[in-house]
C-alpha positions, 0 to 999 in steps of 0.5 A, a space after each residue: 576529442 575526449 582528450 583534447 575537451 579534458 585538456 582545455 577544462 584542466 588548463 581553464 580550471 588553472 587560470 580561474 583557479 590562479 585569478 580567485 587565488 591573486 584575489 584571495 592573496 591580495 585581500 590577505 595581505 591587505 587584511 581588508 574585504 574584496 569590497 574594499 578593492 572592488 565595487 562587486 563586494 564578491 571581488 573582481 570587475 571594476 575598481 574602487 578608488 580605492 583599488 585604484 591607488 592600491 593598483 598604482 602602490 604594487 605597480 611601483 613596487 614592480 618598478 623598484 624591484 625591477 630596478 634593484 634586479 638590473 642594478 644587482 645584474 649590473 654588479 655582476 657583469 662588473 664584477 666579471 669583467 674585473 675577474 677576467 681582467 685581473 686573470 689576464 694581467 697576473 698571467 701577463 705579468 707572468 710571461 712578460 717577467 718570465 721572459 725577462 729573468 729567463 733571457 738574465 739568469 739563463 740566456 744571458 743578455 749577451 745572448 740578445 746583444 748579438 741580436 733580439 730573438 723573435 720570440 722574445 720580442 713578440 711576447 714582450 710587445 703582445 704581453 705589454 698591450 695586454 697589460 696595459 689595457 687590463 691594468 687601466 680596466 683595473 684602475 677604473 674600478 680601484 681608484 673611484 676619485 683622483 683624491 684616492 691616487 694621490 691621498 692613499 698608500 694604494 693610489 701612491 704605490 700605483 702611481 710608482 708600479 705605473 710610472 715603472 710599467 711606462 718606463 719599461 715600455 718606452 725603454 722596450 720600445 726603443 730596444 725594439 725599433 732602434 736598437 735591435 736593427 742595429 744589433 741584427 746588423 752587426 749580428 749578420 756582419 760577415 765582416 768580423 776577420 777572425 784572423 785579426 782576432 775576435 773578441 769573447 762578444 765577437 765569437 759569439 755571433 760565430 754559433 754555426 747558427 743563421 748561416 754563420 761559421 761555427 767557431 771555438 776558443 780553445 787555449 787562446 786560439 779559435 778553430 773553425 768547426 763549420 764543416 766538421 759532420 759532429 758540430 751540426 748547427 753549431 752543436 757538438 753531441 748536445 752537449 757543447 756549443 759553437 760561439 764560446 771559449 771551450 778551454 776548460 770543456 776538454 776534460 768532459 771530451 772522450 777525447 784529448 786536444 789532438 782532435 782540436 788541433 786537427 780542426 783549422 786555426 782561423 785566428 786567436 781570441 783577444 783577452 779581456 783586457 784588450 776587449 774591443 771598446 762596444 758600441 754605444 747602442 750595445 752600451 745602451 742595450 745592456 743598461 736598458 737590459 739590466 734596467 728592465 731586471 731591476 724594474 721587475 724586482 721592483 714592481 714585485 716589490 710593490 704587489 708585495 708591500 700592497 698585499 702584506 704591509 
């Protein structure tokens, strides 16, 4: 009981002591005596008028401050919000491009021809949606007015990476959803007789991989290494691969070509010269392909003249 009486003067002594204080600070600041704010001349209790008006001064004060802390709060979560969005467009731009270069420099567009890889195709698609969305987010907080995007070096250059960014996005569009079951169609086209010759593009889709034959050229011929127990899914050591002219590998080989020729002859390889006339959607990807490399380059270009010029 002792404990809990101390405690009870203790928080007491703070509260009085807190109100004496407030009315001291308020007297401070205004330089006048408690009589001024209050009818009791020791302060405290009923207002003067006064008191009343000071009363209503601090009161909108409070709401001022108030307002300028929502309004800093604001600029905050704003300027968060175009963080993250910045953050996940540079990191989007960077896989989607990735991709792009990866497939030109490493893989070839060859190797899409013979039909679009999944995994490909789902970063595009997700990394275009991403782009787009964080892209727009950024505009609305660089472009305050219609006179800035079209009267500003800034809002130029936009309009052209964005004008970019929509023709890659039509083009990859109409890759995906006409080109590309055309180009699976003829990927899984079991059709192609080799003996009739095949093509450099045609031997391709005969990699060992999917269910197809695994097939190589080799002095103008192509042999058939399915069932050979060394070119398992379309592989020899890791080190060669089924669906290619192998003519100038042998001399990597341990071996000479008395172990090619021990492999079945299934057709001959047609030159370059006499290379099958593609099809147009092949035509077609291939430029959209090459269109798409060019448009990365450019747009880099455009983050480039943006930061540096």
């Amino acid at each position: 009981m002792k404990f809990f009486h101390l405690s009870a003067a203790i928080v007491l002594l703070i509260l009085f002591s807190s109100i004496g204080n407030a009315t001291e600070e308020m007297a401070e600041k205004t330089g006048k005596s408690c009589a001024f704010c209050h009818l009791d001349p020791s302060g405290g209790g009923e207002l003067t008028e006064a008191g009343k008006d000071y009363l209503e001064k601090l009161a909108t004060e409070g709401d001022e401050t108030q307002k300028e802390v929502l309004q800093v709060g604001r600029k905050n979560v704003l300027h968060f919000v175009r963080l993250i969005a910045g953050y996940l467009h540079i990191i989007t731009a960077i896989f989607w491009f990735g991709t792009i270069l990866y497939v030109h420099l490493v893989l070839k567009p060859s190797y899409a021809a013979r039909g679009l890889p999944k995994g490909e195709v789902k970063v595009g698609l997700v990394s275009m949606i991403i782009m787009a969305v964080t892209g727009t987010i950024l505009s609305i907080f660089r472009i305050p007015s219609l006179s800035v995007l079209f009267e500003t070096r800034f809002g130029i250059l936009l309009i052209i990476k964005i004008s970019i960014f929509l023709m890659m996005v039509c083009s990859a569009l109409y890759v995906v959803f006409f080109i590309g079951p055309k180009l699976k169609k003829r990927k899984g086209a079991k059709h192609l007789e080799p003996k009739g010759g095949l093509t450099v593009d045609d031997l391709m889709h005969f990699n060992g991989t999917e269910d197809m034959a695994a097939f190589f050229a080799y002095k103008g011929k192509i042999y058939d290494v399915s069932k050979s127990q060394h070119w398992k899914n379309g592989t020899h050591f890791s080190k060669h691969s089924a669906g290619a002219d192998l003519t100038g590998m042998l001399k990597q080989a341990p071996h000479g070509e008395e172990k090619v020729m021990e492999m079945p002859q299934v057709g001959k390889l047609i030159p370059a010269q006499a290379e099958k006339k593609r099809p147009r959607h092949e035509k077609i990807f291939y430029f959209m392909a090459y269109m798409n490399l060019v448009s990365v380059f450019l747009i880099t270009l455009i983050l480039a003249l943006w930061r540096w010029l």
